[in-house]
Every structure is written in structure tokens, then in C-alpha cells.
N, CA, C and O atoms as a GROMACS GRO file, in nm:
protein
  352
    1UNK      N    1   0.084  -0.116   0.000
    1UNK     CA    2   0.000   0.000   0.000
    1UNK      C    3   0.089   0.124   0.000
    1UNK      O    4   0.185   0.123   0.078
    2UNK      N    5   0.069   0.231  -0.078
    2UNK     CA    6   0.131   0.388  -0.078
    2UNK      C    7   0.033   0.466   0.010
    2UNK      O    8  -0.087   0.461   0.036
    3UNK      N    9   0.113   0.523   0.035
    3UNK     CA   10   0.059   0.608   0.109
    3UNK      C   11   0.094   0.750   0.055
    3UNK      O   12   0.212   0.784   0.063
    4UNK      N   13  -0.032   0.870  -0.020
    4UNK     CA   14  -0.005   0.976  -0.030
    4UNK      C   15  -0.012   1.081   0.049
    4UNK      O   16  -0.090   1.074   0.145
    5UNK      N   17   0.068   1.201   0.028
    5UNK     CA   18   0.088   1.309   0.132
    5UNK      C   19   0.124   1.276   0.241
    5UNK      O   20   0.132   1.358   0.332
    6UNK      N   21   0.149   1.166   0.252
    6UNK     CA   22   0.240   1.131   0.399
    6UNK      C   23   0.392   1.193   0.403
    6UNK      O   24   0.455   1.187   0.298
    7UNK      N   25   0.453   1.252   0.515
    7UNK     CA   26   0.565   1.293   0.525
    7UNK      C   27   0.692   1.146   0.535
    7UNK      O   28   0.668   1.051   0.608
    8UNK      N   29   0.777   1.151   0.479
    8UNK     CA   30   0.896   1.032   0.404
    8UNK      C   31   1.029   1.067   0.533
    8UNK      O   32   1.080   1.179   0.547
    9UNK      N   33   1.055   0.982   0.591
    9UNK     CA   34   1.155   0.933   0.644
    9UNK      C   35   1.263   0.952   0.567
    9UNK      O   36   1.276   0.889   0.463
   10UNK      N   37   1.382   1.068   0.620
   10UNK     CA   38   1.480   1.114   0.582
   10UNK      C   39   1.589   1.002   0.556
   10UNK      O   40   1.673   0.994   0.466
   11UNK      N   41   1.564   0.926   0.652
   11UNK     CA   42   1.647   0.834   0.687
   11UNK      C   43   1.666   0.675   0.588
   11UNK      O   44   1.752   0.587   0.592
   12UNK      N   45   1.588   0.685   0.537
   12UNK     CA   46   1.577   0.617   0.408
   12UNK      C   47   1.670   0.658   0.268
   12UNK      O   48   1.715   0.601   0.168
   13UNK      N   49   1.667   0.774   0.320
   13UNK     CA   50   1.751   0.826   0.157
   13UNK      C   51   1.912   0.822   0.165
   13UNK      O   52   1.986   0.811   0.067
   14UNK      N   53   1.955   0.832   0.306
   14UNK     CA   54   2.122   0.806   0.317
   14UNK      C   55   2.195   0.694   0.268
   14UNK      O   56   2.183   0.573   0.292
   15UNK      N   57   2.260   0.749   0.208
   15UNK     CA   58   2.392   0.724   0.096
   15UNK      C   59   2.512   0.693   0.205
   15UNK      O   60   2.552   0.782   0.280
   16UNK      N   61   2.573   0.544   0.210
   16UNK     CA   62   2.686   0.544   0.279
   16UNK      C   63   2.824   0.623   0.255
   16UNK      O   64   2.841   0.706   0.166
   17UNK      N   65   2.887   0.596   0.316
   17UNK     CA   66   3.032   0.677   0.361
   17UNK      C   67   3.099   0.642   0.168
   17UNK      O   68   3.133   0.716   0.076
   18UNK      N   69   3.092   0.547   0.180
   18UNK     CA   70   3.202   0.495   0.076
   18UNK      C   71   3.131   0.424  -0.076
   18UNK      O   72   3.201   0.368  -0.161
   19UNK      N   73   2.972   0.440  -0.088
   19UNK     CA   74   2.896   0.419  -0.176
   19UNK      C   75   2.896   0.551  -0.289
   19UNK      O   76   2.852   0.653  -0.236
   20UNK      N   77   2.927   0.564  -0.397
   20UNK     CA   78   2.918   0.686  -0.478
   20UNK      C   79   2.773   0.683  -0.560
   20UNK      O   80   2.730   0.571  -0.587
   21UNK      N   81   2.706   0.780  -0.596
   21UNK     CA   82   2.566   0.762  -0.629
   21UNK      C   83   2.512   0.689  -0.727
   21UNK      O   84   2.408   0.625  -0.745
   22UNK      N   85   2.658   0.729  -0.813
   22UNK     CA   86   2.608   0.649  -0.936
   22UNK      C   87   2.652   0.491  -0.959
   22UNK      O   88   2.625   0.434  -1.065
   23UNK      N   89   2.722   0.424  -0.849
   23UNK     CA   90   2.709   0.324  -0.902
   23UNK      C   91   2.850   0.256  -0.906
   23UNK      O   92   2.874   0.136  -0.894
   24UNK      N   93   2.947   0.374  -0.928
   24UNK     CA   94   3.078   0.340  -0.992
   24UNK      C   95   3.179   0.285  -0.908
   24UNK      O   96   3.160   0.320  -0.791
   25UNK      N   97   3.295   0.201  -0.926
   25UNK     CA   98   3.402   0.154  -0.815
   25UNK      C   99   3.501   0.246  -0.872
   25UNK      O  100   3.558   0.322  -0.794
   26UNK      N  101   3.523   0.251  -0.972
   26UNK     CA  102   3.678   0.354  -0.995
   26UNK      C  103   3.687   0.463  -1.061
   26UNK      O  104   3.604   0.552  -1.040
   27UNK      N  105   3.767   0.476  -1.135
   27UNK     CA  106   3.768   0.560  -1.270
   27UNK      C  107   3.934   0.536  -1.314
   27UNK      O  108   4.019   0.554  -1.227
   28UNK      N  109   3.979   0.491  -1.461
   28UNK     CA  110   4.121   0.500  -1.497
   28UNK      C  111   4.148   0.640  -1.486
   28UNK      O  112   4.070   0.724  -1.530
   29UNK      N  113   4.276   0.672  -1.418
   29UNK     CA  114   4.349   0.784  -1.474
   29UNK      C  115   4.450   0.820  -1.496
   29UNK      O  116   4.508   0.927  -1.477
   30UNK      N  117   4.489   0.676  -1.563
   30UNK     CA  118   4.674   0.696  -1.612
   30UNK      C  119   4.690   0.575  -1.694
   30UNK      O  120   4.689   0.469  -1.630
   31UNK      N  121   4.705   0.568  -1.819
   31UNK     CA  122   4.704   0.438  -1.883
   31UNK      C  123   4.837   0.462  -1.999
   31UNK      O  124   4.862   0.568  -2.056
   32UNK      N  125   4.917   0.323  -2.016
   32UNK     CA  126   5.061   0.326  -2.095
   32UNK      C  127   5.019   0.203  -2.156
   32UNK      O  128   4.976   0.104  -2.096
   33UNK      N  129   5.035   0.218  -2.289
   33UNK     CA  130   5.030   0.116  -2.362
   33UNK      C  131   4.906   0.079  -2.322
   33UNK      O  132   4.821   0.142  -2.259
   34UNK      N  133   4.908  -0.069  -2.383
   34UNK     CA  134   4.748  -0.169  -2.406
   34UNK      C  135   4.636  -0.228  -2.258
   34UNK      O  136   4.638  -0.340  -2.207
   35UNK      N  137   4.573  -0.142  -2.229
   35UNK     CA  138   4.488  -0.169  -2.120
   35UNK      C  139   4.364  -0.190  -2.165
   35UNK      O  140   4.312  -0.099  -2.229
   36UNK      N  141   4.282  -0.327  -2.142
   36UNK     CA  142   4.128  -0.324  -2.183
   36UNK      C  143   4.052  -0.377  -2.051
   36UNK      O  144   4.094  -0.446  -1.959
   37UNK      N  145   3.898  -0.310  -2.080
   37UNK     CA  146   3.815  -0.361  -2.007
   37UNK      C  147   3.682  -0.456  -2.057
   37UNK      O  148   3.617  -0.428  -2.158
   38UNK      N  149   3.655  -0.567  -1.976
   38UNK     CA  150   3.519  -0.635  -2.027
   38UNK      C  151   3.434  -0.580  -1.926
   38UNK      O  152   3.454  -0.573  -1.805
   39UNK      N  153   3.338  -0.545  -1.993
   39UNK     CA  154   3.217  -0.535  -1.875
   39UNK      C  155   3.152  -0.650  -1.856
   39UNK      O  156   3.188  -0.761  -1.896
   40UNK      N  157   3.012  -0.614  -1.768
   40UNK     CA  158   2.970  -0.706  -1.689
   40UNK      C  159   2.899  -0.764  -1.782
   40UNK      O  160   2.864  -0.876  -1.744
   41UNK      N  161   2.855  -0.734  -1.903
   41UNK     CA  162   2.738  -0.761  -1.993
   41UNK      C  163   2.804  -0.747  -2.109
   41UNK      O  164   2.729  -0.752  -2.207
   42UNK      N  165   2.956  -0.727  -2.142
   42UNK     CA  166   2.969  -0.787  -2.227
   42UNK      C  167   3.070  -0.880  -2.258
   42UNK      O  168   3.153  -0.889  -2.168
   43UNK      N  169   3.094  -0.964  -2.371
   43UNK     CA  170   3.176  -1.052  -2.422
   43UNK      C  171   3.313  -1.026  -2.467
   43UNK      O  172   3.395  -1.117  -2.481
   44UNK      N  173   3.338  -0.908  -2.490
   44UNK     CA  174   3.484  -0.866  -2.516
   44UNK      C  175   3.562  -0.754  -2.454
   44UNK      O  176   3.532  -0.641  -2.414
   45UNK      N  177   3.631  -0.797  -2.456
   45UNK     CA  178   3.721  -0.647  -2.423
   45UNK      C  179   3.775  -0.594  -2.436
   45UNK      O  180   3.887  -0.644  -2.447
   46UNK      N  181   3.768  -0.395  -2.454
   46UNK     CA  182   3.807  -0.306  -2.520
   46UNK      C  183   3.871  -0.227  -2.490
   46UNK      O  184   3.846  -0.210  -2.370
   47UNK      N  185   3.951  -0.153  -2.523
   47UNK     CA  186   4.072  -0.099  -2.509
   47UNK      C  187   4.042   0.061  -2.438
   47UNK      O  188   4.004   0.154  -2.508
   48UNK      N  189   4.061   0.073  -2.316
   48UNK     CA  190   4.019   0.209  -2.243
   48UNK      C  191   4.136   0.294  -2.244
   48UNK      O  192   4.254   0.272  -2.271
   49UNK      N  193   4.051   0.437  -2.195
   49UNK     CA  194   4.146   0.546  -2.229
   49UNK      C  195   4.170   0.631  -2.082
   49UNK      O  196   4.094   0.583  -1.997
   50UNK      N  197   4.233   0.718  -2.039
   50UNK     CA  198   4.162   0.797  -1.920
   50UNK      C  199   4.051   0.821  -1.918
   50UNK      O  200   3.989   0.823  -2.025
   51UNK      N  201   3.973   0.856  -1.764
   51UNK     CA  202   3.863   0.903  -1.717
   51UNK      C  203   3.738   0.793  -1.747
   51UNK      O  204   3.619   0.820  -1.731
   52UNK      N  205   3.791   0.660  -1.795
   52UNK     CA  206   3.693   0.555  -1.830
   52UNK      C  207   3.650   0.469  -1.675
   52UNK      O  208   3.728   0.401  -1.607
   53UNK      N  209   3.515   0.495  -1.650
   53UNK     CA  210   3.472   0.467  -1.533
   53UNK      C  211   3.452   0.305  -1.529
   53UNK      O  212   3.409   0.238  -1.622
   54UNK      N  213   3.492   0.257  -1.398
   54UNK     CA  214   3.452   0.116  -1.402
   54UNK      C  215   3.338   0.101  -1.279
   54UNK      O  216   3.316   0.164  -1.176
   55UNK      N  217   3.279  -0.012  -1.341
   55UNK     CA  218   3.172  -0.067  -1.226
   55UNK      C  219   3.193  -0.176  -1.198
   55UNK      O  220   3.284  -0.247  -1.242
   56UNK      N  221   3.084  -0.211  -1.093
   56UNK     CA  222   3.128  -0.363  -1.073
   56UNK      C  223   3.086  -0.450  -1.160
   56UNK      O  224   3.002  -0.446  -1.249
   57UNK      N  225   3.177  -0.553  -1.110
   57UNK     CA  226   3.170  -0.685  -1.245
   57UNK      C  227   3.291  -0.661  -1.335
   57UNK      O  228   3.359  -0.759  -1.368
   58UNK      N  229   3.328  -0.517  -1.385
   58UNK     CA  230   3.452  -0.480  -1.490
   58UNK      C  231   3.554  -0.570  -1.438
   58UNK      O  232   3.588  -0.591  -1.321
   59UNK      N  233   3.605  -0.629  -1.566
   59UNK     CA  234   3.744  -0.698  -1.586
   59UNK      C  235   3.868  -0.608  -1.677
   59UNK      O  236   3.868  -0.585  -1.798
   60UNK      N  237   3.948  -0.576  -1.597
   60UNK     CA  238   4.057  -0.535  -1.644
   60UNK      C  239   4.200  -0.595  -1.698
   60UNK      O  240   4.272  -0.655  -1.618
   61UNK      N  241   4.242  -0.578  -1.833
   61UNK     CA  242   4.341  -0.648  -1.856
   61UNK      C  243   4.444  -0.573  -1.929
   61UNK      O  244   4.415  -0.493  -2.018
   62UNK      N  245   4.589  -0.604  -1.883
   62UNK     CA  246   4.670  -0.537  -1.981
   62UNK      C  247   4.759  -0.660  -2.106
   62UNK      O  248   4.718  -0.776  -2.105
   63UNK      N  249   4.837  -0.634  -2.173
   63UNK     CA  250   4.884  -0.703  -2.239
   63UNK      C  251   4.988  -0.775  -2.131
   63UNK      O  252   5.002  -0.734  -2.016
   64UNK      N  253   5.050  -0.879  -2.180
   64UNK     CA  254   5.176  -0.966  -2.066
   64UNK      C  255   5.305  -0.894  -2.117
   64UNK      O  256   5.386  -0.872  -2.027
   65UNK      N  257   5.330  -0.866  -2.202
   65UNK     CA  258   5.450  -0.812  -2.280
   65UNK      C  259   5.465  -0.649  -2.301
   65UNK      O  260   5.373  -0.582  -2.349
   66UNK      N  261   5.567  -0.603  -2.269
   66UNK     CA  262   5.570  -0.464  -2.265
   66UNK      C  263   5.519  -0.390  -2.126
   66UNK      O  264   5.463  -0.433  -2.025
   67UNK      N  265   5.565  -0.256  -2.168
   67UNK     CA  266   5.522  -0.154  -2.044
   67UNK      C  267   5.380  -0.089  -2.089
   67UNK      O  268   5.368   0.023  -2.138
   68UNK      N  269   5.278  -0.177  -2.066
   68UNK     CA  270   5.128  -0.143  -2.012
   68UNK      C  271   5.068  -0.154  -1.857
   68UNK      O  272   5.069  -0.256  -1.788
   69UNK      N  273   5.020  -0.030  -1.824
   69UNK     CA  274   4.976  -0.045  -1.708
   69UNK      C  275   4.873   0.079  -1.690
   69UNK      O  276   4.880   0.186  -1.751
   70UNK      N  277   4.804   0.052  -1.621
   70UNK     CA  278   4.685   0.129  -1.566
   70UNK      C  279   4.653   0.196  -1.453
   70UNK      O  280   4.579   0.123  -1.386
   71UNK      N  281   4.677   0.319  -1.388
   71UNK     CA  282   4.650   0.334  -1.265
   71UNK      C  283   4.476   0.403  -1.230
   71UNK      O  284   4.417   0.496  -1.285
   72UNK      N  285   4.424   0.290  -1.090
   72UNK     CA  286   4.277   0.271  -1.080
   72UNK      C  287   4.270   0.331  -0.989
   72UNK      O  288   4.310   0.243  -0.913
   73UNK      N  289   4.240   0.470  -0.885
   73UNK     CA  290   4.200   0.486  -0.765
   73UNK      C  291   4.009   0.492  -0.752
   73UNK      O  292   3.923   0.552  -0.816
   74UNK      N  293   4.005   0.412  -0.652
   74UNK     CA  294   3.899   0.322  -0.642
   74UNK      C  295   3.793   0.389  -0.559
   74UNK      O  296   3.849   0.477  -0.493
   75UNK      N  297   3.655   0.385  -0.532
   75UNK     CA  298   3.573   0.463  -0.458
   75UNK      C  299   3.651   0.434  -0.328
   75UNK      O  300   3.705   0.536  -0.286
   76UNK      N  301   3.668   0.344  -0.266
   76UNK     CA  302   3.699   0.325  -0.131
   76UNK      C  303   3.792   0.388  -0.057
   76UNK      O  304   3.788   0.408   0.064
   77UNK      N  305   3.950   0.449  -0.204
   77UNK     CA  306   4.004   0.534  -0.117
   77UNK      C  307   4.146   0.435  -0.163
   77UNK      O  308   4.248   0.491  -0.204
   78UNK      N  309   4.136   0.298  -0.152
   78UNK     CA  310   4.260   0.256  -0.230
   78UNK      C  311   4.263   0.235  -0.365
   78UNK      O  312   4.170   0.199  -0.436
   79UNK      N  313   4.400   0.264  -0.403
   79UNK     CA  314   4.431   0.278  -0.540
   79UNK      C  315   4.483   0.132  -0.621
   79UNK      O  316   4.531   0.038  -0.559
   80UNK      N  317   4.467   0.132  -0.743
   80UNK     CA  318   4.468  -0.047  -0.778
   80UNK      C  319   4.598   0.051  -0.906
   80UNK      O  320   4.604   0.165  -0.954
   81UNK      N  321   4.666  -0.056  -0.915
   81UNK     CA  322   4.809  -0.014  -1.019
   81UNK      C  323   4.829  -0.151  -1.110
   81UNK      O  324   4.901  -0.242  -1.069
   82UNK      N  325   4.753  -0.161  -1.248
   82UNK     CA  326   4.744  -0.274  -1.305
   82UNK      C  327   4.863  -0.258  -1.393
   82UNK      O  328   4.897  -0.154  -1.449
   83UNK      N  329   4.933  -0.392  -1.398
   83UNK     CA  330   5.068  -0.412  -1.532
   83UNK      C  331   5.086  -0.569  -1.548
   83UNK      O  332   5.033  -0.659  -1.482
   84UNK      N  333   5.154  -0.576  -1.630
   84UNK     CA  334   5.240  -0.684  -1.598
   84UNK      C  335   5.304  -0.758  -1.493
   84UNK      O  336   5.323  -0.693  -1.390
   85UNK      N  337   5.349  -0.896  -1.493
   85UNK     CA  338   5.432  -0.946  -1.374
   85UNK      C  339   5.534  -0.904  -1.399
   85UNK      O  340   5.568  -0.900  -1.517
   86UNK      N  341   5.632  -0.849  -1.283
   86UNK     CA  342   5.747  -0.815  -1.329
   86UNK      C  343   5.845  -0.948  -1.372
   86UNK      O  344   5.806  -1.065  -1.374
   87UNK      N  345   5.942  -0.914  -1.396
   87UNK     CA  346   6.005  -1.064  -1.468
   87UNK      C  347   6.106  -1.115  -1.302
   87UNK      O  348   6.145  -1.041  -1.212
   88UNK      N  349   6.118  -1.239  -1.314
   88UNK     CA  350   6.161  -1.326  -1.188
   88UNK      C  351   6.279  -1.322  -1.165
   88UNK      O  352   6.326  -1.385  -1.071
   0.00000   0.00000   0.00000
């Protein structure tokens, strides 16, 4: 049942500490060489640029060879630094 003209509980609408509104976990903002992302819905994955927002589910990949890498700072506050393994 709705209820109209009833006054709405403020307290319902709060947004946590570390939840961003829209949805998002990161955003790239530093990419060298070949970095791609698959999303959650789709089948391949494509080659991102700065300011390319990720959500959840995104799979990130760089090439194994060469200096590609990605730097991710994340809603939460830590930062994710995608590359290669370094060599052994």
C-alpha cells in the first residue's frame, strides 16, 4: 500500500560513507600502452582510455609483454596499479 501526502523518512535516503551515487568503483586515470576492459554484460574487451569509469563486475586487462599499465584509484580510497608481472 502507498501512502499519499504522507511525510517520508529522511532516513531512508542516506547514501553510505564509501557508496558513490552512481554506481561506480573507480575511474582510470593513467594508462601506458594496451589496457582493456570487459564489462559485466559484455563478451569482449576493449581498449580504455583515461577518465573511463569502471563498475562492478569490470574486468581489467593489460597485455603480458611490454610496459602497459593502468593506474585505478577506487571509490573506497585505495588505489589499484594494473601491469604486468614483473620478470623473476
Amino acid at each position: 500500500m502507498v501512502a499519499v501526502g504522507q511525510p517520508v523518512d529522511d532516513s531512508l535516503f542516506i547514501v553510505a560513507d564509501r557508496l558513490i551515487e552512481n554506481g561506480r568503483v573507480g575511474e582510470i586515470t593513467d594508462v601506458v600502452g594496451t589496457v582493456a576492459v570487459k564489462p559485466l554484460t559484455s563478451r569482449r574487451f576493449t581498449p580504455v582510455a583515461t577518465h573511463t569509469l569502471l563498475w562492478p563486475g569490470d574486468w581489467l586487462r593489460t597485455d603480458a609483454r611490454g610496459a602497459n599499465a593502468a593506474r585505478v584509484p577506487l571509490t573506497s580510497g585505495a588505489e589499484l596499479v594494473l601491469g604486468p608481472e614483473p620478470p623473476r
